[in-house]
C-alpha positions as MATLAB code, in Angstrom:
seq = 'XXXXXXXXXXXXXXXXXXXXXXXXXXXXXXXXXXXXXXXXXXXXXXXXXXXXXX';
ca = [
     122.086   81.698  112.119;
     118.447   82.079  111.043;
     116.863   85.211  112.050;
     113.187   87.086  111.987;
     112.916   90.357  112.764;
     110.410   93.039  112.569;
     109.638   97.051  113.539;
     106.637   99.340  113.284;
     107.121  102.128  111.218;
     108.724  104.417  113.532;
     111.630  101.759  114.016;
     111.733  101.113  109.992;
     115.190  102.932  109.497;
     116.835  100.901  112.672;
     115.622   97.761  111.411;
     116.842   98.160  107.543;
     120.127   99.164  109.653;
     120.342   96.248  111.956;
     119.183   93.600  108.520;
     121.948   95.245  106.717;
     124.572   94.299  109.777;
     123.240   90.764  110.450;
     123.449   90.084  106.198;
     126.977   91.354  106.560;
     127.608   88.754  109.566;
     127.074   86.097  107.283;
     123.654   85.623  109.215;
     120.032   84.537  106.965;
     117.665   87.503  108.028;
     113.982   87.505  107.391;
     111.569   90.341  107.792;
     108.416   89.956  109.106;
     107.233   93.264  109.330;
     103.884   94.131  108.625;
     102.953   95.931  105.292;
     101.358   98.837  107.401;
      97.877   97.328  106.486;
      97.919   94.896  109.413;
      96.708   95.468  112.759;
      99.213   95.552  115.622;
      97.349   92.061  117.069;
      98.316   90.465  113.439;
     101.861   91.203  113.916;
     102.039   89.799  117.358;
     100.704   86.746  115.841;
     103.000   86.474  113.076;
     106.159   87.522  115.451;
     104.730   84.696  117.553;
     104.999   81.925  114.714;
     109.120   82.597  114.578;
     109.343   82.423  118.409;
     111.451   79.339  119.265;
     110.597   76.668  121.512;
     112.082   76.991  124.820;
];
């Protein structure tokens, strides 16, 4: 299974945790975490790109 996922930096260590465990699932993880030089509405729009279609 494809997966995106993202934190700010005060859910950085969680995040590296939770990649670590989906890798380890066998599952294709890709973070889209900002670089800390992006403004909280640029992340929302980036998150928003990987949303599925419902």
């Amino acid at each position: 299974m494809k997966i995106a996922i993202a934190s700010d930096a005060s859910g950085f260590r969680l995040k590296e945790h939770v990649k670590q465990v989906l890798r380890e699932a066998g599952h294709d993880v890709t973070d889209v975490a900002s670089s800390g030089r992006m403004r909280p509405c640029a992340i929302t729009r980036r998150a928003s790109f990987w949303r599925a279609p419902l």
